[in-house]
C-alpha positions in Angstrom: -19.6 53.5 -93.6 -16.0 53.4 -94.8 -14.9 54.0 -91.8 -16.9 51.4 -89.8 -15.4 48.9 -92.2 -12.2 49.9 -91.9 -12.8 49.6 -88.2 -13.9 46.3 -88.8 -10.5 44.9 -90.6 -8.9 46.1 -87.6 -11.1 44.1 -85.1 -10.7 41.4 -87.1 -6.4 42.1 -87.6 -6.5 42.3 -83.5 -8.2 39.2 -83.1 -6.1 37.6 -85.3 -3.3 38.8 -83.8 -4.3 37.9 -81.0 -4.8 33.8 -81.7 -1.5 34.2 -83.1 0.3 35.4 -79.6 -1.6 32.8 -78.1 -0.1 30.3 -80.2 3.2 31.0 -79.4 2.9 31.3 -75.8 1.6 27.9 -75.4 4.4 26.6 -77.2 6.7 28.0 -75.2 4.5 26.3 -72.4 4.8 23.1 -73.9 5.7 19.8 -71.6 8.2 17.0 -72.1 6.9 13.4 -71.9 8.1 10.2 -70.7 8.7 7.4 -73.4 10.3 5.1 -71.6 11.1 3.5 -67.8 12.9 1.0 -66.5 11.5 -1.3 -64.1 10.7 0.2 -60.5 12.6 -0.9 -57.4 11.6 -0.4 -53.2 15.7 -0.8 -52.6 18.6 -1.2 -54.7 22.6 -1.5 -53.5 23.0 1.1 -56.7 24.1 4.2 -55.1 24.5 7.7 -56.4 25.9 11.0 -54.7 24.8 14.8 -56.4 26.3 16.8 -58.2 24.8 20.0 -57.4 24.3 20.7 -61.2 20.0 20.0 -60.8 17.3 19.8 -58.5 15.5 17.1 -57.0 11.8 17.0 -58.5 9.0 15.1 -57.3 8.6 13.7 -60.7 10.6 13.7 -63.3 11.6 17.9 -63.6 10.3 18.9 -67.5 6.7 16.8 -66.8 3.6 19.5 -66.7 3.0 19.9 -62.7 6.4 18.7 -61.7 7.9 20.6 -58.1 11.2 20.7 -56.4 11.8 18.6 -53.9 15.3 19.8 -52.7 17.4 22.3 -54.2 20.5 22.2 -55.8 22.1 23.9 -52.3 20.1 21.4 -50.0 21.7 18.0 -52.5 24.7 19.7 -52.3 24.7 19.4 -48.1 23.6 15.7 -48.7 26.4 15.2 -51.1 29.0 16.1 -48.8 27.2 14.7 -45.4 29.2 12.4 -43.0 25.9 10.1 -42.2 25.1 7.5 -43.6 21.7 7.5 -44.1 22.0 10.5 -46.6 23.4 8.3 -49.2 20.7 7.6 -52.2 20.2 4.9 -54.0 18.5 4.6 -57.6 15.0 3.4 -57.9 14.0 3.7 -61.7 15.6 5.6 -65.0 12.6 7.6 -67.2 13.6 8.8 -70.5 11.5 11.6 -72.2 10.8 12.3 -75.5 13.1 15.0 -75.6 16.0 12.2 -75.4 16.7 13.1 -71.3 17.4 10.8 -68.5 15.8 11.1 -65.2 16.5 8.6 -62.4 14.2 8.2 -59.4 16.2 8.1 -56.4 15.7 7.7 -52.3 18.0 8.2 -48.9 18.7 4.9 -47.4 16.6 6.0 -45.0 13.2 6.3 -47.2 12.8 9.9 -45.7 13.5 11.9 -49.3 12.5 10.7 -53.2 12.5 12.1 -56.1 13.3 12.6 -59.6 16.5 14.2 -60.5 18.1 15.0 -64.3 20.9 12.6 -65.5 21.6 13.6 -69.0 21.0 12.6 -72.5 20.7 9.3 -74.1 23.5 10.6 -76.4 25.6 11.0 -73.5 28.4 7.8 -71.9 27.1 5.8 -69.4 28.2 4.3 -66.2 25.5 1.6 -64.9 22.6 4.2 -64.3 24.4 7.7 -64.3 25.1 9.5 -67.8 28.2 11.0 -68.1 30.1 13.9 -70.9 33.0 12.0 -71.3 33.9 8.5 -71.8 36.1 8.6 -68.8 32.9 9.0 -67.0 34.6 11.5 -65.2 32.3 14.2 -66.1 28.6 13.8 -64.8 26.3 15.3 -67.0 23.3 16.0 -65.1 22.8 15.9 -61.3 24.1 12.9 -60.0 27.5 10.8 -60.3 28.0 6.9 -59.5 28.5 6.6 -55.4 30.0 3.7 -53.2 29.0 3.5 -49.6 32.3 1.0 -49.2 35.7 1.5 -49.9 38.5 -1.6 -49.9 41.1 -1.2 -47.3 44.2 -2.3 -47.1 45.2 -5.1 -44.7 48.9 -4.8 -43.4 51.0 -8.2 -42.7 50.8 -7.5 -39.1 47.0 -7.2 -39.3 46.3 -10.3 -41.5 49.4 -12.9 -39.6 47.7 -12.5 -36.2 44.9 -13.9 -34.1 42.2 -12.1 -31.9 39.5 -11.9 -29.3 37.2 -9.4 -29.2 38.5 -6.2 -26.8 34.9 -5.0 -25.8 32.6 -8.4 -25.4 29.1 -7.1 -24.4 25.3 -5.4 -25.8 27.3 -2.4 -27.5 25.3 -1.8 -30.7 27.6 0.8 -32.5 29.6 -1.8 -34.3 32.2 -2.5 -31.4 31.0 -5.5 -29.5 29.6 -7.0 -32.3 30.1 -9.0 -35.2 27.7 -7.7 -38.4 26.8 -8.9 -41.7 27.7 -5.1 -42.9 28.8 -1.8 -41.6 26.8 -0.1 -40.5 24.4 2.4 -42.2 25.9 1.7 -45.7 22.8 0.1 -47.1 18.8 1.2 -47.1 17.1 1.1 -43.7 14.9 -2.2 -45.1 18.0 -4.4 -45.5 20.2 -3.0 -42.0 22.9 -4.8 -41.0 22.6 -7.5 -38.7 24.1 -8.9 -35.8 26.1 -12.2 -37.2 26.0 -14.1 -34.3 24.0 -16.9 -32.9 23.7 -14.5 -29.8 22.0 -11.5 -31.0 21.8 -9.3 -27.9 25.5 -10.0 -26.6 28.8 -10.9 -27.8 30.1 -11.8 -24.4 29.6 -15.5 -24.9 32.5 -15.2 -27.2 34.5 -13.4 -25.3 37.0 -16.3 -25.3 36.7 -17.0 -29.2 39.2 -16.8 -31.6 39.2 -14.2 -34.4 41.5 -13.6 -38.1 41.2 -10.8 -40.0 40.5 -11.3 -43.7 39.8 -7.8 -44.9 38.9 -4.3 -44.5 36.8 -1.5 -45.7 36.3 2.2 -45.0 32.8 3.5 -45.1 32.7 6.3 -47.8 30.9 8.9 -46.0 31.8 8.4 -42.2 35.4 7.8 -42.9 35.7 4.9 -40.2 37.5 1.7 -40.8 35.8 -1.6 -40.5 37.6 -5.3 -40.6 36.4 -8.2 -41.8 36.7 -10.9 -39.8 36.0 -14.6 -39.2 35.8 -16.4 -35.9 38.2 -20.3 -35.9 35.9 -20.9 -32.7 32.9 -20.4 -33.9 32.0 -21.1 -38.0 28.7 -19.4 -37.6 30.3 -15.8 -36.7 31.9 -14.1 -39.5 31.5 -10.2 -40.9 32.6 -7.2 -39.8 33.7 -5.0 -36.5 35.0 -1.5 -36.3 38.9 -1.5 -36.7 40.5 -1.0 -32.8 37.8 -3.9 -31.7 40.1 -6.2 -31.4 42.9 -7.2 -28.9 45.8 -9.2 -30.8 46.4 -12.3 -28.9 50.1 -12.5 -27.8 51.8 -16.2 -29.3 51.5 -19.5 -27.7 53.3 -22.5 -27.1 51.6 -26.0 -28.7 50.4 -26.9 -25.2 48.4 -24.1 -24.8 47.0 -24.0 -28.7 46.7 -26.0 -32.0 49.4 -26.8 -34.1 48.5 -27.0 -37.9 51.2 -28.2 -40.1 51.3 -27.7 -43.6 52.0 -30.9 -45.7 52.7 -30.8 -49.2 49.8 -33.4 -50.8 52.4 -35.2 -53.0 55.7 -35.8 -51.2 53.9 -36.1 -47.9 56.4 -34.1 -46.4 55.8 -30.9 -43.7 56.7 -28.2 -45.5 55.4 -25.3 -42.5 53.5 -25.0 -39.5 51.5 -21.9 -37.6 50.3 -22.5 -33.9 46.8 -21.4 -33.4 46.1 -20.1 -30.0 42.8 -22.0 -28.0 40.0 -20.7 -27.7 36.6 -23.0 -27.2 33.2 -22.2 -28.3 30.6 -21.2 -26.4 29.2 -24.5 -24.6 32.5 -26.8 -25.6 35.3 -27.8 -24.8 36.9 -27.9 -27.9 37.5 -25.4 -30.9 36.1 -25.6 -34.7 38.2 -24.1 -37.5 35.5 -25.0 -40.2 35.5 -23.3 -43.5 36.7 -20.1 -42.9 40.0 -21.1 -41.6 40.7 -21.3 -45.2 37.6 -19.7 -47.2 39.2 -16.7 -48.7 41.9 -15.8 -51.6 44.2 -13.5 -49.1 43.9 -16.0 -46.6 47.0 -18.1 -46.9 48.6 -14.6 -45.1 46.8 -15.2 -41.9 47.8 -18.5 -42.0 51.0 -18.3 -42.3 51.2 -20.7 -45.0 54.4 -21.3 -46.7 55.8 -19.9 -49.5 54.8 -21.3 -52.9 52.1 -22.9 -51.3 47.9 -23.5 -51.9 46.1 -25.6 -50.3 45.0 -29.0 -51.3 41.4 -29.3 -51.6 38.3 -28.9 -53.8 34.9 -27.7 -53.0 33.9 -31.0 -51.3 37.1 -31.8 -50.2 38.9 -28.8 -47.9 40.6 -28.1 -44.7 37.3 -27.9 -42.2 36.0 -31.1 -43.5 39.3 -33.1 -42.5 39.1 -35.3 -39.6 39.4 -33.4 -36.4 39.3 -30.2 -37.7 35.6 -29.6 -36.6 36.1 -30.4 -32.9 40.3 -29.6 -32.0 40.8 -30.0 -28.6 44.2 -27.8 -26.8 47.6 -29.6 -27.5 46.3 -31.3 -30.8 47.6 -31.3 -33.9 46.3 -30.6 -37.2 47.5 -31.5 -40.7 46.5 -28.7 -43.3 47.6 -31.0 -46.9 49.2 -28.3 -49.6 50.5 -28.5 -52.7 53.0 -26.2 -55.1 51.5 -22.9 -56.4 51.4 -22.7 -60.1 51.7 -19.6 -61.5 
């Protein structure tokens, strides 16, 4: 009898024992949840490259029933890829109860999503990436802040001369035509498009007549683009592959336009740059419009004098100024100036 009782207290110390093992293990099983998102987007020009610290999860990674999507190895080929389509952009930020970041993300290209870690709330941050240190130089999850577009320098020699285009034609890798964007540097939904009344060929401009106003090197391809706007043609403006151009050698006045720079007040010409002809498509006649004078490093291209802005206001500037719109070969243009003031 003793014995079956003592028998008993064991059963009953096992079983106990046994709800108490149980306990703990579904603790240690226990999932994170999500407290808090940000509002979801289909695209977004906020780009970020990996770290190769975390995984990419199909939701975010300490969620109950949450699987890889790429490893750590695979982000790290995409971190380091040349095209263009690998870059990711963010879609969302989730943060957990346990006080952890988690950004959705997607390849220009919609062809990979997913959830990756970005750090704590705790941690610095730098638009949507978390960082360790408030140099945000240290990411502190899986991702890091990412441009697709780099500024370029643009020498003298670039920005004082004027072109035509050096391969005119139905070229569609970004050397016959004139684009809003590089190319492949944003998600496949917003491409970069032709930006030019002719969208299958350039050749009608063959003759036009093109500044440069800037430049940029695409991040992951290395390749540098020009920005550039057409005196011919006021609709055409954006960018071309750098070596698209051919620099067009200096004219005379008869066989170009002559703008002289007069200073507003005194009335007096204080400088002068010959433009070289070049007629739009269908005319006889050439139309500098705004972009002759629409950007702050323009006055380079120009070869505006020293100490010199130009005179006008936004309803009152060089395109809207009698003659400038249709400028036949031999004219001559007045471009009114006044002092810089520093």
């Amino acid at each position: 009898m003793l014995n079956r009782w003592v028998k008993g207290l064991l059963a009953v110390g096992l079983v106990a024992g046994g709800i108490g093992a149980s306990s703990v293990t579904a603790q240690a099983k226990s999932y994170a949840k999500v407290v808090k998102t940000s509002r979801t987007l289909v695209q977004s020009s906020t780009y970020v490259n990996f770290t190769g610290k975390n995984a990419l999860y199909n939701k975010v990674g300490t969620l109950k029933g949450a699987k890889v999507v790429k490893t750590t190895k695979q982000l790290k080929k995409y971190a380091s890829s040349k095209r263009g389509m690998d870059t990711f952009m963010w879609l969302e930020t989730a943060t957990t109860n346990r006080k952890s970041e988690y950004l959705k993300v997607a390849s220009l290209d919609n062809k990979v999503k997913g959830w990756i870690y970005s750090g704590k709330t705790t941690d610095y941050k730098d638009q949507v990436v978390r960082y360790k240190d408030a140099a945000k130089t240290q990411p502190a999850g899986g991702v890091t802040m990412f441009e697709t577009l780099k500024k370029s320098p643009v020498t003298t020699a670039e920005a004082s001369g004027f072109y035509r285009l050096a391969n005119p034609g139905t070229a569609t890798d970004g050397t016959a035509k004139v684009y809003s964007l590089p190319l492949d540097v944003s998600p496949v939904v917003s491409p970069a498009i032709v930006n030019m009344p002719n969208k299958a060929s350039s050749a009608d401009y063959a003759n036009d007549v093109f500044v440069i106003t800037g430049a940029v090197t695409r991040t992951r391809q290395g390749d540098r683009w020009l920005q550039v706007s057409d005196l011919s043609n006021s609709h055409i403006a954006g960018y071309i592959k750098d070596g698209s151009l051919k620099r067009i050698a200096p004219v005379t006045a008869k066989h170009g336009v002559t703008v002289n720079y007069v200073d507003q007040d005194t009335n007096k010409t204080v400088g002068s740059v010959i433009v070289p002809f070049g007629a739009a498509v269908g005319k006889t006649t050439m139309s500098f419009g705004y972009e002759f004078d629409n950007y702050a490093d323009s006055y380079q291209y120009m070869q505006m004098p020293a100490g010199y802005v130009g005179a006008y206001s936004e309803n009152d500037f060089f395109g809207t100024q009698p003659g400038t719109f249709n400028v036949k070969k031999g004219a001559v243009v007045t471009y009114y100036v006044q002092p810089k003031v520093n």
